[in-house]
C-alpha positions, 0 to 999 in steps of 0.5 A: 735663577735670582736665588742661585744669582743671590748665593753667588752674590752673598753665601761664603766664597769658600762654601761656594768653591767647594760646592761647586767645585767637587762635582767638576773635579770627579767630572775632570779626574774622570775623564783623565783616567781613561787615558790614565788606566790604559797606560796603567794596565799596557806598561804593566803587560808582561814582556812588552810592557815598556816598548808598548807603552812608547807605542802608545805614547805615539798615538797621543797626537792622533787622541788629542785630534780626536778630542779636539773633534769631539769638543769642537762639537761637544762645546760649540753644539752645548752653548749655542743650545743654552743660547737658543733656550734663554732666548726662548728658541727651543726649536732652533735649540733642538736643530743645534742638537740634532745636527750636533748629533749628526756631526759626530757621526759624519766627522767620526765616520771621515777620521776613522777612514782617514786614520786607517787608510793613512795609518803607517804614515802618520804614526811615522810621522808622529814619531813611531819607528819599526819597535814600536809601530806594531803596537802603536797600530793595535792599539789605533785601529780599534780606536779609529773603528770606534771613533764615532763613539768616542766622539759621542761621549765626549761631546754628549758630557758636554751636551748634557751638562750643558742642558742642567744636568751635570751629575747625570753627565759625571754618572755617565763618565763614571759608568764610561770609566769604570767599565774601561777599567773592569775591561782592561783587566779581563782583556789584557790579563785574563784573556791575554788579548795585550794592546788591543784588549785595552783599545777594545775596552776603550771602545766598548766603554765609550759606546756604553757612554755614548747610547747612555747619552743618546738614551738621555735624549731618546727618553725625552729626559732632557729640556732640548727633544731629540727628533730626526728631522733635526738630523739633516745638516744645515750649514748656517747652523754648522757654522754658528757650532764651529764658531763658538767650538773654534777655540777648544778645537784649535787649542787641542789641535796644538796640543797635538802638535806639541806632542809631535814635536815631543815625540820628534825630539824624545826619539831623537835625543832618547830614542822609543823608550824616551817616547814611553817615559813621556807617555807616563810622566804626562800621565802622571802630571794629568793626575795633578792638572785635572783637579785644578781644572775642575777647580777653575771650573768651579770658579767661573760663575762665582767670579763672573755674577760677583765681577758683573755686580761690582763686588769685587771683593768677593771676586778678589777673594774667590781668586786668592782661595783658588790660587791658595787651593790649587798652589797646595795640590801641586806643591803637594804632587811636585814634593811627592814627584820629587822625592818619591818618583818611584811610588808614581812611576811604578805603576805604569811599569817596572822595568829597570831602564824605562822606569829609572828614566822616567823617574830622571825625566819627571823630576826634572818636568815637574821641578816648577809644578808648585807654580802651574796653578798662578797661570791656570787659574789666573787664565780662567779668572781673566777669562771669567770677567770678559777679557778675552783676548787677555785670557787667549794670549795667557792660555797660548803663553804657557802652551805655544808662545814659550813651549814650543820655542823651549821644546825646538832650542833646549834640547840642542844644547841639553839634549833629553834634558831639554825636553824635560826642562821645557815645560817647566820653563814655559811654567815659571815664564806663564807664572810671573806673566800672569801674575803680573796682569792679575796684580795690575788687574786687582789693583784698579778695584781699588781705584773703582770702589773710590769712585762708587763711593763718590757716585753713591755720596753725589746721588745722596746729596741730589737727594737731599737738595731735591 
């Protein structure tokens, strides 16, 4: 532990940030193409591609509420684990991992009985309509059957990343994903099994994530031991897993909520084919975004040990290469959104109206992309020092504060052209807000340093006198 304290101290920022940050961007690109070649391989089906790529686009809402499970578990479970095993607690470790394991099986359970009984009504709800309903629903009852295993692969990435093994965790994934992909293929053009071949290879590729991840444990692999008396649930143990996972959960719940109120107002100014475009801009624009994520990951301990030591230069300097790197990316993806749309788009569908309105809709959402990285990375590098509340309220700016006013008030004077127009604006607002705090933050290392320097040259003199 002191020599890897010592290189985040001393070895160059920018050999740390690519070391660090490669194994994180393959682990976030990764899990961004399950969603990404579903879409791919069901916009393609011949015939039916463009309503049931809109059916799809429905079933974000109820995806994002199963992730959001997945990671309240997944993340509340892996650090209160590393909690437990820094104290020396390895016991209370491996009850927090059995009743993690639990909890997945439990809430899985619950959601996939709730989801199929009350499917019709949420899927209206959501914004389906009777074109696209019955695809929205071949798609969503296999997924619901398999929650479980959804739940498991995402929460176990977590667990066992969390445990020191992250590239078993991206190994994994990338199993997970590669065979999702095979599958699609088989299923959808092969076997002509349409919409619901995609949702059962989705299934089957989580499942071979899930007892991958089960194996890890099972073979008595890992630091925490899987045993069966640690399955029974214990509430105080419950509750410290749901504390810490509350945050990732509710932010993923919101993004649900965004993509209802997208939904709503898309079927509303564009009807279900507006529905569809979304479904593959959002998909298009994830390509971009998961990369800077596994960038900011990367981020995190180099600027949290550097700020904890008082060396905020290197701090400074981590935050200027990751606002540089991840600005390049999407300078990069917003100049190729803008003027060559269609080499993206077209690989989610060829039909002339959904794809000449999914290009009109996605050089209009991504008009501020150069900008996201100031916001995305900035949110993370306050987080990294300890300020939390700060970071929270940066985080929600961009997604709830300014977004969902934007995606309500636009669209009644622009009508679709608002709801392609509201992110951008939430983007450029995030920005200048966030680049405001950073530079008031930076600026007090300055004024720090000043007074370092004189408590160092006042113990020098007490010295000298002594």
């Amino acid at each position: 532990m002191d020599r890897k304290e010592n290189v985040l101290g001393t070895e160059s920022i920018g050999k740390l940030l690519i070391k660090y940050s490669i194994p994180a961007i393959i682990a976030m690109m990764v899990n961004a193409l399950y969603n990404v070649v579903d879409r791919m391989f069901i916009g393609n089906i011949p015939g039916v591609g463009p309503m049931a790529i809109a059916g799809l686009g429905v079933t974000m809402p109820v995806m994002s509420i199963i992730m959001a499970f997945g990671t309240l578990i997944g993340i509340g479970a892996a650090t209160n684990i590393s909690i437990k095993l820094g104290q020396g607690r390895k016991d209370k470790a491996e009850r927090i991992l059995g009743n993690a394991i639990a909890l997945l099986v439990v809430i899985g359970l619950i959601l996939a009985v709730i989801g199929i009984v009350f499917l019709d009504k949420i899927l209206m709800s959501f914004g389906a309509s009777e074109g696209t309903l019955q695809y929205a629903k071949a798609y969503l009852n296999i997924i619901l059957l398999g929650t479980v295993f959804g739940l498991m692969s995402m929460a176990f990435g977590n667990l066992i990343r969390g445990d020191g093994n992250p590239k078993l965790s991206a190994i994994i994934m990338a199993i997970g994903c590669g065979t999702n992909i095979i599958l699609d293929a088989v299923f959808i053009f092969v076997f002509g099994m349409g919409i619901q071949g995609a949702a059962i290879a989705t299934v089957i590729a989580q499942a071979i994530s899930s007892i991958l991840g089960l194996a890890y444990y099972l073979k008595r692999k890992s630091t925490v031991e899987f045993k069966k008396v640690n399955l029974k649930l214990d509430i105080p143990v419950v509750k410290t897993i749901f504390a810490i996972g509350m945050a990732p959960f509710a932010m993923q719940l919101t993004n649900s909520l965004i993509q209802v109120l997208n939904n709503t107002a898309l079927k509303t100014y564009g009807g279900d084919i507006a529905i569809g475009a979304m479904a593959t801009i959002v998909s298009i624009n994830m390509i971009f975004v998961m990369p800077a994520f596994g960038f900011v990951q990367a981020m995190q301990p180099i600027v949290g040990y550097n700020y904890g030591a008082k060396k905020y230069d290197r701090a400074k300097k981590t935050l200027m290469l990751s606002i540089i790197a991840t600005t390049v990316v999407f300078a990069l993806g917003g100049l190729v959104i803008q003027f060559a749309p269609e080499l993206l788009v077209g690989m989610f569908n060829k039909d002339p109206e959904l794809m000449g309105l999914t290009v009109n809709g996605i050089k209009k959402y991504a008009i501020a992309m150069p900008l996201i990285g100031i916001p995305i990375v900035g949110t993370n590098y306050i987080q990294s020092i300890g300020k939390a509340k700060v970071a929270m309220v940066l985080s929600l700016l961009r997604q709830v504060i300014v977004l969902i006013p934007m995606i309500m008030i636009l669209p009644k004077f622009l009508e679709l052209d608002g709801v392609w127009f509201a992110q951008p604006t939430a983007d450029t607002v995030a920005a200048l807000i966030t680049a405001m705090v950073l530079i008031k933050e930076v600026k007090k290392y300055a004024a720090h340093k000043k007074v370092e320097t004189v408590e160092i040259e006042e113990e020098e003199l007490e010295e000298e006198a002594v």
